[in-house]
ROSE-914788 format. One record per residue: residue in three letters; x, y, z of N, C-alpha, C, O in turn; residue number from 1. Coordinates in steps of 0.02 Angstrom, whole numbers, plus 32768, in hexadecimal, padded with zeros to 4 digits. Example, Ala and Ser with C-alpha at 12.3 -4.5 7.8 and 13.67 -1.06 7.14 Angstrom:
marmar resn = ala; n.c1 = 8294; n.c2 = 7EE4; n.c3 = 8186; ca.c1 = 8267; ca.c2 = 7F1F; ca.c3 = 8186; c.c1 = 8294; c.c2 = 7F5B; c.c3 = 8186; o.c1 = 82C8; o.c2 = 7F5A; o.c3 = 81A7; resi = 1 .
marmar resn = ser; n.c1 = 8282; n.c2 = 7F90; n.c3 = 8162; ca.c1 = 82AC; ca.c2 = 7FCB; ca.c3 = 8165; c.c1 = 8285; c.c2 = 8002; c.c3 = 818A; o.c1 = 829E; o.c2 = 8039; o.c3 = 8192; resi = 2 .
//
This chain:
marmar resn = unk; n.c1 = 8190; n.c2 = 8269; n.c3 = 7F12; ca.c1 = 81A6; ca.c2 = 8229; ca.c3 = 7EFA; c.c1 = 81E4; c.c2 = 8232; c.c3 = 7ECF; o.c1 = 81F6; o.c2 = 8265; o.c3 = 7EB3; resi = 1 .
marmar resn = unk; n.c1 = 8205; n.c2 = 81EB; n.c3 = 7ED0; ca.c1 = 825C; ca.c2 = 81FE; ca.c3 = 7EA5; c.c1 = 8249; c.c2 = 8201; c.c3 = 7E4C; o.c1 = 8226; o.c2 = 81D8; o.c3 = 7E2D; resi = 2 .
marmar resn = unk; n.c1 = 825C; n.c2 = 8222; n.c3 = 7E3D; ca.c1 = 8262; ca.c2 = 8217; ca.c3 = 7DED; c.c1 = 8273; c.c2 = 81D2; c.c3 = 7DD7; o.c1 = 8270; o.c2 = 81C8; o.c3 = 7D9B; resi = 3 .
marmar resn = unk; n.c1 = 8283; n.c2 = 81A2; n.c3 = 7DFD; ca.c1 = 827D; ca.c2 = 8162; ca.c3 = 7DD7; c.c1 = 824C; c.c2 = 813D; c.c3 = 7DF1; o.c1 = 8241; o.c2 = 813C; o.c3 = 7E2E; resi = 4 .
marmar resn = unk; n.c1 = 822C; n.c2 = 811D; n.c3 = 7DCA; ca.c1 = 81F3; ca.c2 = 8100; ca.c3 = 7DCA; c.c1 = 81F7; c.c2 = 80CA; c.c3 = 7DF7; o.c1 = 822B; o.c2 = 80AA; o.c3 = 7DEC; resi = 5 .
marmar resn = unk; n.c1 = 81C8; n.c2 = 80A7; n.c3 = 7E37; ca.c1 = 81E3; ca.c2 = 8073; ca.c3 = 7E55; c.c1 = 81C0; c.c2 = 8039; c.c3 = 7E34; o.c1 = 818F; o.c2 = 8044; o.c3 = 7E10; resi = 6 .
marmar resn = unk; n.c1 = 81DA; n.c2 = 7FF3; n.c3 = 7E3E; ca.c1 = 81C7; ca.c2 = 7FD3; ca.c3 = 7E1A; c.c1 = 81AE; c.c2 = 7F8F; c.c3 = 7E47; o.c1 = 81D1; o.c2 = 7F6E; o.c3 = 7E6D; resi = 7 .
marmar resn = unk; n.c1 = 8164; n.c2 = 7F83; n.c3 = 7E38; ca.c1 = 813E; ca.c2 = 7F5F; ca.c3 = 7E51; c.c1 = 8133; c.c2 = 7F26; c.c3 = 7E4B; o.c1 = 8114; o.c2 = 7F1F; o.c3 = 7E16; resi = 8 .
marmar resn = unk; n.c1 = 813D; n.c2 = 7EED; n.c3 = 7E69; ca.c1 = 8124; ca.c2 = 7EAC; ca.c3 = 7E73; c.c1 = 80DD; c.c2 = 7E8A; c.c3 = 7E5D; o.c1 = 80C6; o.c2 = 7E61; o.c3 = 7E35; resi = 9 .
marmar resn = unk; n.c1 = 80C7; n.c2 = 7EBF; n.c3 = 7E9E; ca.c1 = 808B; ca.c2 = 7EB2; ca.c3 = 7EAD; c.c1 = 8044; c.c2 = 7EEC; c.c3 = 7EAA; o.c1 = 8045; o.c2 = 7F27; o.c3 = 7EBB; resi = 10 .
marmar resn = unk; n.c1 = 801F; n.c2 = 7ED4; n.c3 = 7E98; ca.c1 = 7FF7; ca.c2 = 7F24; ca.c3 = 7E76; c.c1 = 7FA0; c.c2 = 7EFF; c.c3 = 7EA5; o.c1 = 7F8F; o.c2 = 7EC4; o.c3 = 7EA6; resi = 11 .
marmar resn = unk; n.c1 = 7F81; n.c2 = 7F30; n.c3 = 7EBE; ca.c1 = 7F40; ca.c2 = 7F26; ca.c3 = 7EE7; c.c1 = 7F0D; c.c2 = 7F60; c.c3 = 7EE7; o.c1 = 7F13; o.c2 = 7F91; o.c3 = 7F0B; resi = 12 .
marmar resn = unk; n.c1 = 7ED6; n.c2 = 7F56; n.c3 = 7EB5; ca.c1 = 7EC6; ca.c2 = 7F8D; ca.c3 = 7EA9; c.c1 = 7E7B; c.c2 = 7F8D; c.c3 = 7ED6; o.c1 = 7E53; o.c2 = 7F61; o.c3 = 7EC5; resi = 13 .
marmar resn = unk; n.c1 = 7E6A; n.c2 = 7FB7; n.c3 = 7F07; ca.c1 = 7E3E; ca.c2 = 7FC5; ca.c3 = 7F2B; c.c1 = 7E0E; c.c2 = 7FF6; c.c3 = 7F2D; o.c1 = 7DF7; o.c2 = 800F; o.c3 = 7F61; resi = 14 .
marmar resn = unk; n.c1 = 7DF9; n.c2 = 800A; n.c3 = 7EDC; ca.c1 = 7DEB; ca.c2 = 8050; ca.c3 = 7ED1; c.c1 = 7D9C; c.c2 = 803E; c.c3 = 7EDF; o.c1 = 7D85; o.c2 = 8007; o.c3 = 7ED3; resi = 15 .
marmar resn = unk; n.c1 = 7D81; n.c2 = 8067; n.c3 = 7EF2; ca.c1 = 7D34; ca.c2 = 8058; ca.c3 = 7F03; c.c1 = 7D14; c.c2 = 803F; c.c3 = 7F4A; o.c1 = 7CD9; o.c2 = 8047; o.c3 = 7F5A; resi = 16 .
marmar resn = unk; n.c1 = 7D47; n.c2 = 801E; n.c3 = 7F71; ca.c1 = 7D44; ca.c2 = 8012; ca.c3 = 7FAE; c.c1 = 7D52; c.c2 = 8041; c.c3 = 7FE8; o.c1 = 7D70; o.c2 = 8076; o.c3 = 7FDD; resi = 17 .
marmar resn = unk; n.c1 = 7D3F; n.c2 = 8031; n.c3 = 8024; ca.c1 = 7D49; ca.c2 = 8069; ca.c3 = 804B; c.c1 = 7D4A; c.c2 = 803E; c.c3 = 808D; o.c1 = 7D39; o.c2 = 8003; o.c3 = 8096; resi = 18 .
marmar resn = unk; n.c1 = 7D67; n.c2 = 8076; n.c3 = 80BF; ca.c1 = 7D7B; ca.c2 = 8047; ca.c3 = 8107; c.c1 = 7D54; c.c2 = 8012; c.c3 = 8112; o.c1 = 7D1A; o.c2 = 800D; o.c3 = 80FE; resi = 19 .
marmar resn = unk; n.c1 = 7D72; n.c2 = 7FE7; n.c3 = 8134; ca.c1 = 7DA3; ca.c2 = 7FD5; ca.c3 = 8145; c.c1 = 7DBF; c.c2 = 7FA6; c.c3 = 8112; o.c1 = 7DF3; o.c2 = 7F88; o.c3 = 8122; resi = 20 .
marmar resn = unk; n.c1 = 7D9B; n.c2 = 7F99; n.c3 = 80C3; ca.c1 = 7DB9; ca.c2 = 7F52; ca.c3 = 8086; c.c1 = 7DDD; c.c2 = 7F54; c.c3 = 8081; o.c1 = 7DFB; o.c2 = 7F1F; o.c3 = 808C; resi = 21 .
marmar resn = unk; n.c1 = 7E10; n.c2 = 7F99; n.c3 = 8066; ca.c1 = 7E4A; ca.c2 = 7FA4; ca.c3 = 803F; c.c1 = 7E77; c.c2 = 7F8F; c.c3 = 8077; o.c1 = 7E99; o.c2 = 7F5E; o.c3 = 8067; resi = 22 .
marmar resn = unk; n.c1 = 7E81; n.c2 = 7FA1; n.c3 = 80AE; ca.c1 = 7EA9; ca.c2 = 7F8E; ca.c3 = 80E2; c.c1 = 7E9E; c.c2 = 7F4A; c.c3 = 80F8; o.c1 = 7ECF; o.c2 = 7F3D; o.c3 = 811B; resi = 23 .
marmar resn = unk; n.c1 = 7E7D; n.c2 = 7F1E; n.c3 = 80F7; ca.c1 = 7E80; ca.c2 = 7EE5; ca.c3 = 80F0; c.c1 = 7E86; c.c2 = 7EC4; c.c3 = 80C9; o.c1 = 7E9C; o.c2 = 7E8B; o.c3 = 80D0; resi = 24 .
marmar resn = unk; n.c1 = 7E6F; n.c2 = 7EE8; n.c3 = 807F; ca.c1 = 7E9D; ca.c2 = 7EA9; ca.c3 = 803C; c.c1 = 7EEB; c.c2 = 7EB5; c.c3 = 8036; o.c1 = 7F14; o.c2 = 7E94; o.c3 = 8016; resi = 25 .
marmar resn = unk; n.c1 = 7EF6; n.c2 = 7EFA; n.c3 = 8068; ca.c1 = 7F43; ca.c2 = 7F07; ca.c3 = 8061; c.c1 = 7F58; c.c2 = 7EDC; c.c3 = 8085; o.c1 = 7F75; o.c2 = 7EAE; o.c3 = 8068; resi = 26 .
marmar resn = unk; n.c1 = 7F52; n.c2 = 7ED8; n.c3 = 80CB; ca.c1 = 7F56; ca.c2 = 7EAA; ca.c3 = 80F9; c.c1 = 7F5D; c.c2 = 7E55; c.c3 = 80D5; o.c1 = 7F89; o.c2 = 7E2D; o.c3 = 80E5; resi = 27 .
marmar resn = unk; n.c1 = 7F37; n.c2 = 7E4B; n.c3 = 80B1; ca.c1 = 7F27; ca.c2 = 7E00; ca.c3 = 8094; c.c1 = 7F70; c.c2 = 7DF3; c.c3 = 805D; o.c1 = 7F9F; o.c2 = 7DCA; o.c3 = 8064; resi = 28 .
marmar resn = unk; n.c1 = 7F62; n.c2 = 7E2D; n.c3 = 801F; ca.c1 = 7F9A; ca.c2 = 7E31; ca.c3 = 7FF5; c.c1 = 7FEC; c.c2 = 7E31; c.c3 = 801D; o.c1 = 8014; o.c2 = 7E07; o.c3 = 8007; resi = 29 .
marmar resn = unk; n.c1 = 7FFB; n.c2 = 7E4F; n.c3 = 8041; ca.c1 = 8031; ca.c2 = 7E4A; ca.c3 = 8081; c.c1 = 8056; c.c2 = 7E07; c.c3 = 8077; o.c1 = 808A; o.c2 = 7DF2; o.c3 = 805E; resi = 30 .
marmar resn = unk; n.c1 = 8024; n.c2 = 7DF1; n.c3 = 8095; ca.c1 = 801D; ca.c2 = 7DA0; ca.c3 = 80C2; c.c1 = 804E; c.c2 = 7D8F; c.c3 = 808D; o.c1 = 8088; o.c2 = 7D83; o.c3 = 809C; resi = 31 .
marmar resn = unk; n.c1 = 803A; n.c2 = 7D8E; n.c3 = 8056; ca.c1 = 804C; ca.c2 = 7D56; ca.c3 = 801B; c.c1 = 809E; c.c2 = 7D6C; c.c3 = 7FF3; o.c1 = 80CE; o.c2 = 7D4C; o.c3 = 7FDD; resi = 32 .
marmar resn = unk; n.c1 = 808C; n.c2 = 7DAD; n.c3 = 7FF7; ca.c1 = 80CF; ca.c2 = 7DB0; ca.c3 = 7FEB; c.c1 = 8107; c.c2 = 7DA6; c.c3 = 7FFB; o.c1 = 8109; o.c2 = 7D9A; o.c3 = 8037; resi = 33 .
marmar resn = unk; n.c1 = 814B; n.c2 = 7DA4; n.c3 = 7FD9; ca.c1 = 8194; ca.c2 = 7D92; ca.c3 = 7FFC; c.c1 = 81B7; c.c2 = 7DE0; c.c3 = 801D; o.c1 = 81C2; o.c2 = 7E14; o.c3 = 7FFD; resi = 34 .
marmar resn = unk; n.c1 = 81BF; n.c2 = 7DD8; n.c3 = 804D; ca.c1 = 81FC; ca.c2 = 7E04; ca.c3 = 805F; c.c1 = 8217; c.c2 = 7E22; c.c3 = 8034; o.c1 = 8235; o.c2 = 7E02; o.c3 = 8009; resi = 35 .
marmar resn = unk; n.c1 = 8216; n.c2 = 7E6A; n.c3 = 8032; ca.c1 = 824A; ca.c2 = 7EA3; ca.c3 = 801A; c.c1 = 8213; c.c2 = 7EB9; c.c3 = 7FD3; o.c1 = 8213; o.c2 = 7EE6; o.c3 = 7FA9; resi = 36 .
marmar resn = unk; n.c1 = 81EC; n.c2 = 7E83; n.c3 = 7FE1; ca.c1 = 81C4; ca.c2 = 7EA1; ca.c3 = 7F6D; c.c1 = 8184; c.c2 = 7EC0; c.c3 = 7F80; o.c1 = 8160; o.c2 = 7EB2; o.c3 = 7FB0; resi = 37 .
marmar resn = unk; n.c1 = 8179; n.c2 = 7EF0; n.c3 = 7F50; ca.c1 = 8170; ca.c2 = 7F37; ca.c3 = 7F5D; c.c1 = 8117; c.c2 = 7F2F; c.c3 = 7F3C; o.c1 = 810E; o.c2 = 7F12; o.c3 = 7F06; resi = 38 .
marmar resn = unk; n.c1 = 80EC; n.c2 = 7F44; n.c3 = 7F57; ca.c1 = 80B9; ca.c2 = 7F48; ca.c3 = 7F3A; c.c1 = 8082; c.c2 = 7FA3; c.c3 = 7F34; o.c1 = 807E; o.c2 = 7FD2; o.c3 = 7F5C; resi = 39 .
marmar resn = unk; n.c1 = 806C; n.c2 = 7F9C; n.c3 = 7F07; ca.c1 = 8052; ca.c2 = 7FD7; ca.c3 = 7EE3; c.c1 = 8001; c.c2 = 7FDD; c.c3 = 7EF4; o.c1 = 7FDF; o.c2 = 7FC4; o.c3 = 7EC8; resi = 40 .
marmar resn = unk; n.c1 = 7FE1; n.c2 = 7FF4; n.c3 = 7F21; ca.c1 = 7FA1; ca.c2 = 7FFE; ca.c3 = 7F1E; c.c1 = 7F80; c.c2 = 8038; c.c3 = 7F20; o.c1 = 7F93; o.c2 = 806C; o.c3 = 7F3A; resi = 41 .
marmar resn = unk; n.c1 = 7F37; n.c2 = 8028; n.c3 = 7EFA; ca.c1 = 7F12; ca.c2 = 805A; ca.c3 = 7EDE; c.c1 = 7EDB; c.c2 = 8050; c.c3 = 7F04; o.c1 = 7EC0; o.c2 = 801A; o.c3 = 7F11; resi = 42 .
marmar resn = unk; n.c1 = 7EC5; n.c2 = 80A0; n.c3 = 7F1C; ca.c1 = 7E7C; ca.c2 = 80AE; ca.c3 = 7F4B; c.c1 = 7E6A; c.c2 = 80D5; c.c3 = 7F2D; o.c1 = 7E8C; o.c2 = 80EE; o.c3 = 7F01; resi = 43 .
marmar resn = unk; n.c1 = 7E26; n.c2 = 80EB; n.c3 = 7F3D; ca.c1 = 7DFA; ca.c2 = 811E; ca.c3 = 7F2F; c.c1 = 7DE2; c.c2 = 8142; c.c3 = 7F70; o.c1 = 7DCB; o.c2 = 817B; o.c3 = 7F75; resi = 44 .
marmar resn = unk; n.c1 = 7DEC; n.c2 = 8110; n.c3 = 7FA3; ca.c1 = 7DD9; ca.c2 = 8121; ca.c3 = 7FEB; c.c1 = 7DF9; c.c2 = 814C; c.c3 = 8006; o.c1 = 7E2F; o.c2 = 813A; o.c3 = 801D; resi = 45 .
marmar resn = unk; n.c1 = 7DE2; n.c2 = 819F; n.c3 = 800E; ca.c1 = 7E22; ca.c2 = 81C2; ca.c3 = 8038; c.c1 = 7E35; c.c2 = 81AA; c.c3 = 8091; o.c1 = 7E5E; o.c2 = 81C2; o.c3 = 80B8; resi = 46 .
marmar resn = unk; n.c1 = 7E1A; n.c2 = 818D; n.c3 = 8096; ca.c1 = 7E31; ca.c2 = 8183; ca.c3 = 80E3; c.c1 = 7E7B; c.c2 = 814B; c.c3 = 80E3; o.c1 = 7EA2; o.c2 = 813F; o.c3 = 8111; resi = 47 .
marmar resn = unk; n.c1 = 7E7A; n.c2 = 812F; n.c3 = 809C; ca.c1 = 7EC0; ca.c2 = 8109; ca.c3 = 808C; c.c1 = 7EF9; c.c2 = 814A; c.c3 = 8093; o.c1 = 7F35; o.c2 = 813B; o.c3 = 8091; resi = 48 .
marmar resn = unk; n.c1 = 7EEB; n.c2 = 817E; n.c3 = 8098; ca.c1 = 7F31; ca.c2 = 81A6; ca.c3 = 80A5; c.c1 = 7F43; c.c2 = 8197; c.c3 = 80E3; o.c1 = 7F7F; o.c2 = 818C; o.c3 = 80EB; resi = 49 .
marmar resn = unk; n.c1 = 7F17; n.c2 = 8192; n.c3 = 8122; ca.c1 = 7F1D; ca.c2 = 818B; ca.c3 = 8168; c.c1 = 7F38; c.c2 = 8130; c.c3 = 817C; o.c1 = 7F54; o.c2 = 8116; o.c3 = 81AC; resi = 50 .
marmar resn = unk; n.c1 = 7F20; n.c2 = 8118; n.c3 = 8141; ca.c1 = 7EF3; ca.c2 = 80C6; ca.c3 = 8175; c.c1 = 7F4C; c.c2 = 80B2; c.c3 = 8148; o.c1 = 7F76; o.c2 = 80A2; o.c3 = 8173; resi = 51 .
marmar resn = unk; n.c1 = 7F61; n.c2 = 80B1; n.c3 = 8114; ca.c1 = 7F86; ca.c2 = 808B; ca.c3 = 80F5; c.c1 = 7FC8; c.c2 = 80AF; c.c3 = 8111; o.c1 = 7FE9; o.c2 = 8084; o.c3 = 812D; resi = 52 .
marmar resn = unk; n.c1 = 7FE6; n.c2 = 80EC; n.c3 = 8113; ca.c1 = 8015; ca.c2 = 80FB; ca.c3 = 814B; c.c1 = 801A; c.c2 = 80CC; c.c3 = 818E; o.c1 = 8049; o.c2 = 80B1; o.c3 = 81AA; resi = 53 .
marmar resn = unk; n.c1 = 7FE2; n.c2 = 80CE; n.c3 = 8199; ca.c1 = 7FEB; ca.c2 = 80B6; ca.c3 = 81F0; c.c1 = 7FE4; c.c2 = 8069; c.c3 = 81F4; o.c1 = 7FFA; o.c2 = 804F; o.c3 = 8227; resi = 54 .
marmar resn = unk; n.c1 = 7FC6; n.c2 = 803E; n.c3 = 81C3; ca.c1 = 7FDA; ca.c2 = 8001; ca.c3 = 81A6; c.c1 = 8030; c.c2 = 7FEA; c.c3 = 81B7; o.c1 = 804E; o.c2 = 7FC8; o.c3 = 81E1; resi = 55 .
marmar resn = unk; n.c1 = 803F; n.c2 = 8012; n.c3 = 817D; ca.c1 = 8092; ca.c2 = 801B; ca.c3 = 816F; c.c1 = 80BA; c.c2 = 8010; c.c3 = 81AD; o.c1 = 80E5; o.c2 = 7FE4; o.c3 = 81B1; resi = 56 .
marmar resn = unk; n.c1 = 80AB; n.c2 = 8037; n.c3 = 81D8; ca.c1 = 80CC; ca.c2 = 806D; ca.c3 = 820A; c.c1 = 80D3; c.c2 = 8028; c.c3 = 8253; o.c1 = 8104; o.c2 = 8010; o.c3 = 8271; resi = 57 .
marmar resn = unk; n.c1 = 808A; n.c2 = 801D; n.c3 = 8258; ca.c1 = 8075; ca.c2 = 7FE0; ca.c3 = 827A; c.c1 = 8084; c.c2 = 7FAE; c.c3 = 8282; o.c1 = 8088; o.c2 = 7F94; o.c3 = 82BA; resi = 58 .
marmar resn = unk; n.c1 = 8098; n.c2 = 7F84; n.c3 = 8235; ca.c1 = 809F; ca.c2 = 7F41; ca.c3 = 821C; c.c1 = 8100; c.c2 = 7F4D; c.c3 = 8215; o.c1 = 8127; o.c2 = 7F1E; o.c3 = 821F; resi = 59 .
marmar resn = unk; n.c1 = 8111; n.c2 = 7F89; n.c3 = 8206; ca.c1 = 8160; ca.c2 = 7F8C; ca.c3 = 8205; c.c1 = 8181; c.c2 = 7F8D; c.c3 = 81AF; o.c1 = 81BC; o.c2 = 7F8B; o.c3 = 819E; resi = 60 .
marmar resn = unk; n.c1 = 8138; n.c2 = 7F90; n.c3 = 817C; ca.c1 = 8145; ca.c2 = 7F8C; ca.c3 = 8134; c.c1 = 8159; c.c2 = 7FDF; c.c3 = 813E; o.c1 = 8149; o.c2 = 8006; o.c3 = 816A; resi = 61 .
marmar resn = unk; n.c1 = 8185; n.c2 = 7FE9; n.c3 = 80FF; ca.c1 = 81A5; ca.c2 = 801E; ca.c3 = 80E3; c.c1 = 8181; c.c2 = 803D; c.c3 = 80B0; o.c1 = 8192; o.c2 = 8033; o.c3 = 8076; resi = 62 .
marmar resn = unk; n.c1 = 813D; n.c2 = 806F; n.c3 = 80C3; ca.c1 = 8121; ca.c2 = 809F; ca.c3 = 8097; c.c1 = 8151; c.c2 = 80BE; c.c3 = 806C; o.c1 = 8171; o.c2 = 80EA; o.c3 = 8088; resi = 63 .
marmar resn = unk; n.c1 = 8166; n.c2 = 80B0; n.c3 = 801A; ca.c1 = 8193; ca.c2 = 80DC; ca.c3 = 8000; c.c1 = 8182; c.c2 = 8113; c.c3 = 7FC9; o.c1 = 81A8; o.c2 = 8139; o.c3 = 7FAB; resi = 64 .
marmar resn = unk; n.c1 = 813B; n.c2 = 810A; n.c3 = 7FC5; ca.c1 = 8120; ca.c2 = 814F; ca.c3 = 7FB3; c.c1 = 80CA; c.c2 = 813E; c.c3 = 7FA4; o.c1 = 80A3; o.c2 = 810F; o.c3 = 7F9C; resi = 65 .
marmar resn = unk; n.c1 = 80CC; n.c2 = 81A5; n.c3 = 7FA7; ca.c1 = 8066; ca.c2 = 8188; ca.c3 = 7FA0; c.c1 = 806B; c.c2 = 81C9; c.c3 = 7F6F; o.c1 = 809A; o.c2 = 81EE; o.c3 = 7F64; resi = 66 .
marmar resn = unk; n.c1 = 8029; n.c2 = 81CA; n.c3 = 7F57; ca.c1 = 8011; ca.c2 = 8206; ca.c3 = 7F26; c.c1 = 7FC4; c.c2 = 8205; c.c3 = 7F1D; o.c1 = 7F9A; o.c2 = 81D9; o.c3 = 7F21; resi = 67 .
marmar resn = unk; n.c1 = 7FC3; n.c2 = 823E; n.c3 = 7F10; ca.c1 = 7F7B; ca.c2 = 824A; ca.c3 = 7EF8; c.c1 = 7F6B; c.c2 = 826D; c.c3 = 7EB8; o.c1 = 7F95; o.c2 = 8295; o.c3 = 7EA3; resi = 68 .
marmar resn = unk; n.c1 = 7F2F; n.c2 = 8261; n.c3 = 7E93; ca.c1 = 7F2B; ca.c2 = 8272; ca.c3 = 7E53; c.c1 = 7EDC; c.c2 = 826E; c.c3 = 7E4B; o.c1 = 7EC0; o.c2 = 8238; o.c3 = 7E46; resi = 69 .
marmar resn = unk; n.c1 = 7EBD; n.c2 = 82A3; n.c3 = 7E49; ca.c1 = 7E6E; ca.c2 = 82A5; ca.c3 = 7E3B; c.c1 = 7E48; c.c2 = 8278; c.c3 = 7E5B; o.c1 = 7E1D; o.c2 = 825B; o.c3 = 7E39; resi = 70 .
marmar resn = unk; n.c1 = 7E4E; n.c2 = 8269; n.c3 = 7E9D; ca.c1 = 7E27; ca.c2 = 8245; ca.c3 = 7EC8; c.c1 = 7E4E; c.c2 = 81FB; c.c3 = 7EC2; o.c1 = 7E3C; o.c2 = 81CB; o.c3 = 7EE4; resi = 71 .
marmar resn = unk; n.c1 = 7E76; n.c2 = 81F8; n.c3 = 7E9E; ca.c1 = 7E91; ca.c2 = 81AE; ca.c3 = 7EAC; c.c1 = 7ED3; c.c2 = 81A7; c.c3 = 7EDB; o.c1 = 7EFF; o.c2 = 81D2; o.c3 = 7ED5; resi = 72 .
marmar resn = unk; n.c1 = 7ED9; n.c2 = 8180; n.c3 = 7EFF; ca.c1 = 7F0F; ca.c2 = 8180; ca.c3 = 7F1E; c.c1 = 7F47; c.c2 = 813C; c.c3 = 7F12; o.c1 = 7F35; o.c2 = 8102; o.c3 = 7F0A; resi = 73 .
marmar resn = unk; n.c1 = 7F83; n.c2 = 8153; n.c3 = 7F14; ca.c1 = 7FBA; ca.c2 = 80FE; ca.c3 = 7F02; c.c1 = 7FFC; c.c2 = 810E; c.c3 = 7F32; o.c1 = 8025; o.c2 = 813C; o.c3 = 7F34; resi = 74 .
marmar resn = unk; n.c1 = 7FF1; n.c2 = 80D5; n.c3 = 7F53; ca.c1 = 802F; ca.c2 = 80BF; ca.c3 = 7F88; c.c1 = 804F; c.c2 = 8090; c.c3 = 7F55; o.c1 = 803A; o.c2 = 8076; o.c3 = 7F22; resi = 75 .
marmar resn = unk; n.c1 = 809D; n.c2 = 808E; n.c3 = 7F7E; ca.c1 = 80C3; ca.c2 = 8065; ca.c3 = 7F73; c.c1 = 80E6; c.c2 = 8055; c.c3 = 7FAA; o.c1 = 810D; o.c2 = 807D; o.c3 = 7FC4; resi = 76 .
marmar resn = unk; n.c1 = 80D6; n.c2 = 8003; n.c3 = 7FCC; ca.c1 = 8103; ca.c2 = 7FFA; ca.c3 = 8009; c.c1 = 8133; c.c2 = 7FAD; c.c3 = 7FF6; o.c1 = 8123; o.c2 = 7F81; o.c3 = 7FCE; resi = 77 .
marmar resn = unk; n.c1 = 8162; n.c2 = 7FB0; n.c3 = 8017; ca.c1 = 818D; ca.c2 = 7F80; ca.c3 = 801C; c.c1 = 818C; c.c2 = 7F4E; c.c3 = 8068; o.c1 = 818E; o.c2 = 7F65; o.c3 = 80A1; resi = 78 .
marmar resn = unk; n.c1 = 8188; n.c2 = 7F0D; n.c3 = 8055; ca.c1 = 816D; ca.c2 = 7EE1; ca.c3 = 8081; c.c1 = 81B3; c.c2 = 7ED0; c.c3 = 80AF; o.c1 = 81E9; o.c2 = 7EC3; o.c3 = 8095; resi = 79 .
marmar resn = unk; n.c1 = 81A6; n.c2 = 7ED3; n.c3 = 80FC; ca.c1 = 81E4; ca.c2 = 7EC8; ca.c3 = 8139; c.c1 = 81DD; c.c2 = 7E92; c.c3 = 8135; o.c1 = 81AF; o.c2 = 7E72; o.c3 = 811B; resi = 80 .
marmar resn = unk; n.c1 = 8221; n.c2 = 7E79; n.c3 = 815D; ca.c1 = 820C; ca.c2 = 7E2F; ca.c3 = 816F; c.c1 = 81F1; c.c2 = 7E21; c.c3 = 81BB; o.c1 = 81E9; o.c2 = 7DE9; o.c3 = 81D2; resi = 81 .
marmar resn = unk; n.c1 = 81E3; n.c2 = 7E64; n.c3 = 81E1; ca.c1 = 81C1; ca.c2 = 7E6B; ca.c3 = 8218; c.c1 = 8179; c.c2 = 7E3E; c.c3 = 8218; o.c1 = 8174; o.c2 = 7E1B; o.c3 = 824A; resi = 82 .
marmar resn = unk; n.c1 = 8146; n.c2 = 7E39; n.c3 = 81EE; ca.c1 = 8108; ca.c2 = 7E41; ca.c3 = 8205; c.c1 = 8117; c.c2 = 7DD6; c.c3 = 820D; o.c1 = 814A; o.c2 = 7DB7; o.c3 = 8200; resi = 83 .
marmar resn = unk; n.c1 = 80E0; n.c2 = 7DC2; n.c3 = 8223; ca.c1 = 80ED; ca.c2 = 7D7C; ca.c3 = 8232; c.c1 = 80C1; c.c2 = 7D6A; c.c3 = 8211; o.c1 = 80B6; o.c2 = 7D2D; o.c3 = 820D; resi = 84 .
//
């Protein structure tokens, strides 16, 4: 990740859930947002390393970073104006 901090809009925290919620409240949170603003979410679910990449990848949003830290995991993606 860059040494500057990215800066979030939108924050969705999904810690405790597991396939398939987090990818559908991501999915939901999406919806609502505007084009180009960037949202920050938090899992606990490791299969969000697989499911939230391929979300991204799928829908045409711009994964711009992920991390991990003692079982927690935090994406940061930026919303296309692809998805409909």
């Amino acid at each position: 990740m860059s040494a500057e901090p990215i800066v979030s809009q939108h924050h969705l925290d999904t810690t405790g859930l597991y396939c398939p919620e987090p990818v559908m409240l991501l999915h939901n949170k999406v919806r609502d947002m505007a084009v180009g603003e960037v949202l920050e979410v938090l899992a606990s679910d490791p299969a969000t390393q697989r499911d939230i990449p391929r979300f991204c990848q799928f829908l045409g949003h711009e994964l711009l970073a992920q991390e991990e830290s003692a079982g927690q995991f935090r994406y940061w993606l930026r919303k296309s104006g692809s998805e409909q």
